[in-house]
N, C-alpha and C positions, 0 to 999 in steps of 0.2 A: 504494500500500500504506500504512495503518495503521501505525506504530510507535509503539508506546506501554510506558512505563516507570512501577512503582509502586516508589518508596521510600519501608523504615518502619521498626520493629525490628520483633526478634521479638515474636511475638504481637498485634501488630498486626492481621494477617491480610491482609496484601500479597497472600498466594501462594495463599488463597482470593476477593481482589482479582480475581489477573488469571486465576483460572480463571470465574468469573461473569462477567464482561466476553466473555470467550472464547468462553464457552457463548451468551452472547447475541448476539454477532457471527454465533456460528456459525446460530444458529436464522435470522438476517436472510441466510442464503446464503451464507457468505465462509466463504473459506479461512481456519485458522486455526493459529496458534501461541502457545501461552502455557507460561511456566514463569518456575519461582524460582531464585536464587542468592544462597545467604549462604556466609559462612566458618562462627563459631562457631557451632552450632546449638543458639543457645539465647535464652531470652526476654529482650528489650531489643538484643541484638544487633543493628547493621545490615543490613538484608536486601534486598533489592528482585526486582522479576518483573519480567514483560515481555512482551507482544501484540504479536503481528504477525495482520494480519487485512488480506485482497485477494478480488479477486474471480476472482483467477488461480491459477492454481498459486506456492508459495512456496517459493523457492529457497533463500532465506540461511536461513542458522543462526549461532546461537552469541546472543550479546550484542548488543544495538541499541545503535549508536553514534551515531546521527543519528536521536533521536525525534525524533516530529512533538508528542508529550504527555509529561510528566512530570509528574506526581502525588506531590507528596511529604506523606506522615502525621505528617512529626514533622518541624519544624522546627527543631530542635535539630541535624541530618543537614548541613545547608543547609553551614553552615562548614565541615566535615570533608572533607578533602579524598579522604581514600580509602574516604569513600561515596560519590565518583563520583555526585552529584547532578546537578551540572550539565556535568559531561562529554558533550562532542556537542553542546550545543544552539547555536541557528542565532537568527537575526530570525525567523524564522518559528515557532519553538518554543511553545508554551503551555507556561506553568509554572501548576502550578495548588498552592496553600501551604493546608494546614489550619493554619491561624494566628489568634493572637487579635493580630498587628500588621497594620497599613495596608498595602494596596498600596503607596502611596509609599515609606513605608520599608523596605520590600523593593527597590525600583527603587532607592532611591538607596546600598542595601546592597551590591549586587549588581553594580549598576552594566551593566545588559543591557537591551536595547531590545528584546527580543521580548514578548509579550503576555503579562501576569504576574495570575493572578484568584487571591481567596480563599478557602478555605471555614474561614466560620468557629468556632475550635473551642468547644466546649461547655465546657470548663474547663481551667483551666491549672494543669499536673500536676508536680509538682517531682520525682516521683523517674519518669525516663522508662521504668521495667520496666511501671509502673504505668498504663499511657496504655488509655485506653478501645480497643475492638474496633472498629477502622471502616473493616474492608475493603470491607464492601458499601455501605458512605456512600461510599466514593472510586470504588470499581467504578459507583455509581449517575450522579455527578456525570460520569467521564467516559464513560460513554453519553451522555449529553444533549449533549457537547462536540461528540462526534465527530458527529452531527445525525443518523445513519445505524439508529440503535438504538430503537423503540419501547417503551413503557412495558410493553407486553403482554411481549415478549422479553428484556427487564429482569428482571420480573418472574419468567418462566419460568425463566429460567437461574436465578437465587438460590433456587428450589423445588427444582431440580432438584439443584443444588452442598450445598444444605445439609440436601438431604432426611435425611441420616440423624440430623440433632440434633435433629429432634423440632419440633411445629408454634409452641411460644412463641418457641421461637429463629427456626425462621423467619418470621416475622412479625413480628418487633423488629426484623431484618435488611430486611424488606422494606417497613417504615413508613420506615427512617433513607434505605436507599439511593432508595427514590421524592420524598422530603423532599428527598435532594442534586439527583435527577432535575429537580423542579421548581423550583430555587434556582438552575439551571444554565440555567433555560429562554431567559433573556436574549443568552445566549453560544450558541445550540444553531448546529451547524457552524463552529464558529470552529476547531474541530482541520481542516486536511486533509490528504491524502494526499501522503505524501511519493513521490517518483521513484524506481522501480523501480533497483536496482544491476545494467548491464550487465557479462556478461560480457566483451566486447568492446572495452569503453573503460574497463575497469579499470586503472586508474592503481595500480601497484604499487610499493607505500614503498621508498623507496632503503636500503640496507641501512646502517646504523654501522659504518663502521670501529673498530676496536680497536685500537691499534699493539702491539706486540708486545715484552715488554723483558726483558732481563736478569731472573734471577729476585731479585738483592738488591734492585734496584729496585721490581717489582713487587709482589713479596711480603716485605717485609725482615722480618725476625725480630726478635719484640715479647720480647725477656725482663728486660727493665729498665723502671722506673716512667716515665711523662713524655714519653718516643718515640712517642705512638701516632700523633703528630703527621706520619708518616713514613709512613704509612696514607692514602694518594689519596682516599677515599671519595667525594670528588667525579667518579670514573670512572665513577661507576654512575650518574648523572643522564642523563635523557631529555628533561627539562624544563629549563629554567633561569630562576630569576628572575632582573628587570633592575630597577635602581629605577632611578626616573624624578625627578631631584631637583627640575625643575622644582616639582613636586607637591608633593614630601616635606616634612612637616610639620616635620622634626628634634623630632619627641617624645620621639625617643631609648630608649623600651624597651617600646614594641608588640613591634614585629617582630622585637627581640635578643631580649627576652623569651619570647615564643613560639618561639622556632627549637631544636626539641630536640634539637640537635646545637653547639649554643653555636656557631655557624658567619658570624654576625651581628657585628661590632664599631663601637663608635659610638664618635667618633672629641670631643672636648671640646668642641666647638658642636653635639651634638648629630646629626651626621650619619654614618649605619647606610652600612655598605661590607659585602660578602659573601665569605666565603671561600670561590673555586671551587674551591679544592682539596679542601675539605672538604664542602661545601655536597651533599645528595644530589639537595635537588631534589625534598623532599616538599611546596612547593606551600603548607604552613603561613602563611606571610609573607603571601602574595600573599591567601589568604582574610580576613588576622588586620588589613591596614593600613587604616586608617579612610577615608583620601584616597583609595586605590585609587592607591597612588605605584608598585606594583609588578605589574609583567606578567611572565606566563611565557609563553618563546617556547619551541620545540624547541628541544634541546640543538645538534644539526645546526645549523641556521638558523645559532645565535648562533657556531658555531667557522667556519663561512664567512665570516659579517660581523669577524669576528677577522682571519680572512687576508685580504679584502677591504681592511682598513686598513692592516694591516702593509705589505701590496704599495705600496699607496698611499704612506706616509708611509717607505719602504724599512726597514722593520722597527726606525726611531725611537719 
């Protein structure tokens, strides 16, 4: 199966993106699923769609978490972490960046080994409400990825998706995304298909414990200035950053800087320590630090390797 992810904001046209893509899978025989997901629905907003395309019947629903493609329109997206950009991706993932930077510099941003191409943008737009229409450039580019889509059912599909705006729209739509089509020709089958999810060998998330406490503890009562301090918010983390000091630059105010929860403190040589009591675990740090000094493991993982040590060193 086909998993394929468009990120963009609003009015981009992501969500007429992965319905032409859809439509053109569909016309080549495959089974198909496409749909959008945003929060605010409105223009610039982050938004992204998503294809599922097989020659089977398809089972899953919901959100692709393991594309085999990711398509992103605005690279301005790339760092944010709760646009889930690169959430899921594997070695084996395409990233495909409408970007006016280098491949290189995206690899050494990123810091990921799976196959990263560019499509270059037409102009660099300072205020991102304002970004050109290029859902059918991105829908065009990944047909040619996936090797499986001809230019005839490209075509079709963006006739058919945009029949009702009239023939100058579609034909501007259908000169940009054949233009990606042919740009992509170098790469054409570099997407493949990712493994079917069995039900049978689904491997089911172990569940989080929550421990259960006293309510002044858990919830103490805020009615004095300067206590908020006495507010756990580091219980709501799923994720958790780890710096890695070997790496850490001691720049001292990337990563405090960034942390919208002042949950970061750096220490008079310059080296950043995290407050896990506070810390929720939005992941900011880990996109923002230049070296890549910080990793996010699962919150689970890291309270195992906690009691892992403790056991160890008899909770010295």
């Amino acid at each position: 199966m086909y998993r394929i992810r468009f990120h963009g904001r609003g009015g981009q046209g992501m969500k007429t993106a992965s319905r032409i893509l859809g439509s053109a899978f569909f016309g080549e025989g495959y089974e198909v699923q496409d749909a959008p997901r945003y929060g605010a629905e409105r223009r610039g907003a982050p938004i992204f769609a998503y294809v599922r395309a097989a020659r089977e019947v398809i089972n899953e629903r919901g959100v692709i978490h393991n594309p085999d493609l990711v398509i992103v329109a605005d690279d301005t997206l790339i760092p944010i972490p709760a646009s889930g950009v690169l959430a899921g991706i594997s070695a084996r993932t395409v990233l495909l960046i409408n970007t006016m930077e280098s491949i290189d510099a995206w690899r050494h941003r990123l810091n990921i080994s799976g196959p990263i191409i560019t499509l270059p943008a037409s102009a660099d737009v300072e205020d991102r409400a304002n970004l050109p229409y290029i859902g059918a450039t991105c829908a065009g580019a990944a047909a040619r990825l996936v090797g499986k889509i001809t230019r005839g059912a490209l075509a079709d599909a963006i006739r058919s998706e945009l029949a009702a705006l009239g023939p100058a729209v579609i034909d501007h739509n259908l000169e940009n995304a054949l233009k990606a089509y042919d740009l992509m020709q170098a790469h054409t089958g570099l997407v493949t298909e990712g493994d079917m999810t069995s039900a049978v060998d689904y491997d089911r998330p172990d569940w989080v414990e929550l421990p259960f406490e006293a309510a002044r503890i858990s919830a103490p009562t805020i009615y004095a200035a300067a206590n908020s301090i006495e507010v756990r918010t580091g219980l709501w983390r799923t994720l958790r950053p780890v710096i890695d000091y070997e790496h850490c630059n001691r720049c001292w105010w990337v990563c405090s800087s960034f942390c919208p929860d002042g949950a970061i403190d750096v220490g008079e040589d310059g080296t950043p320590a995290i407050d896990y009591d506070h810390c929720k675990g939005c992941m900011i740090c880990v996109a923002q630090c230049p070296p890549h000094a910080i990793e996010a493991i699962p919150e689970q993982q890291a309270q195992a390797e906690e009691a892992r040590l403790a056991e160890t060193t008899g909770g010295q």
